[in-house]
N, C-alpha and C positions, 0 to 999 in steps of 0.2 A: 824569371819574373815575367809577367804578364807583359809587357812593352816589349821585351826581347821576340816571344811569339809576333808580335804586329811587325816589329822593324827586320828580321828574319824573312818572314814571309812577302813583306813589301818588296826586301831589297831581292829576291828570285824574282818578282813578280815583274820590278823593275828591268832587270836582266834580261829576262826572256820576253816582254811584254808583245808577243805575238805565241806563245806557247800556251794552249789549259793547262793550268795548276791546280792541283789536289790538295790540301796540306790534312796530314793525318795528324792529329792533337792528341795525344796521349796524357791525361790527366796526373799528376804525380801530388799523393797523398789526401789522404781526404782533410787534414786539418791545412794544407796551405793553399786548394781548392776552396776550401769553406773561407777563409781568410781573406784570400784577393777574387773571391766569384764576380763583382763586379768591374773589378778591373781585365779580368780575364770576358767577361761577354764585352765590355768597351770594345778592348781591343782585339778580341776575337772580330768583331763588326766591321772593323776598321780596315779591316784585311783586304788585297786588293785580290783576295787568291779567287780561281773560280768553285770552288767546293771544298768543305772541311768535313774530315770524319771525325767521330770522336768516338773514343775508345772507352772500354772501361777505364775505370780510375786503377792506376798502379798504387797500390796500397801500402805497397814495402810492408814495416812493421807494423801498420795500423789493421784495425779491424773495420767492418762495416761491412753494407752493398754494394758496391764496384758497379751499378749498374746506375741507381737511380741518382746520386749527383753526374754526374756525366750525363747522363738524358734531360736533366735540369738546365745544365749546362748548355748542349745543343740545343734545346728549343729555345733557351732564352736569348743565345745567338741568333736566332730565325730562322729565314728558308735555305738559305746556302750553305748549311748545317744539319747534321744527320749524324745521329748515334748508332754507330756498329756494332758493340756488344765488344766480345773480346776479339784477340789479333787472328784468331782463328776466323772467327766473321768478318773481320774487314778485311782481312785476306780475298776472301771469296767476295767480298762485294768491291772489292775493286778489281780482282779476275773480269768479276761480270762486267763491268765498268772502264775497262782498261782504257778500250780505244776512244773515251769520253776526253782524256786528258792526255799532254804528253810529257807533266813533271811530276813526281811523286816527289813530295817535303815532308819527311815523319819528324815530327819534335815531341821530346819527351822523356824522362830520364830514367824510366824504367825498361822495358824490354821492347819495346819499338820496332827498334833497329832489327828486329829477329824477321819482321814484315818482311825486308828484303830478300832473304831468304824462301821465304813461303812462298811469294812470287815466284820465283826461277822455276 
């Protein structure tokens, strides 16, 4: 749910509150993205992270563009927000980016997790 993204991310932020925080958002389905879009930029806004990527939409079963609600998404977050494309590209945009931050937060219930990886 959308709040869990806010209180998730606060409570890292809380923790380390001398560390940059990244949190990489991976969007999960397009019909529960389209559902909570507002509650998701709220609380995306909310966030006390220093930077959010956001990813394609994990589509699981669903059809559609994986690209253009997620870039919806991010802009209507604003500036501390940036749409990466797939994990392949936010891989490499936080390669480039590494020493920017020194917590990476991936949330998302699709393939996320595989980032860590791609990193090493």
């Amino acid at each position: 749910q959308p709040y869990t993204v806010l209180k998730t991310a606060n409570a890292l932020e809380e923790k380390f509150k001398d560390k940059k925080v990244v949190l990489v958002f991976e969007p999960h389905t397009f019909s529960r993205i389209k559902t909570f879009f507002n509650d998701f930029v709220k609380n995306l806004k909310k966030s006390r992270v220093d930077k959010i990527l956001v990813t394609e939409v994990y589509a699981a079963r669903e059809k559609g563009d994986r690209s253009k609600l997620a870039q919806k998404l991010a802009q209507s977050v604003g500036p501390k927000a940036t749409f990466t494309g797939s994990l392949k590209e936010t891989a490499m945009y936080l390669k480039n980016h590494l020493a920017d931050f020194d917590i990476i937060l991936l949330m998302g219930a699709g393939d996320v997790y595989k980032l860590y990886e791609m990193l090493l």
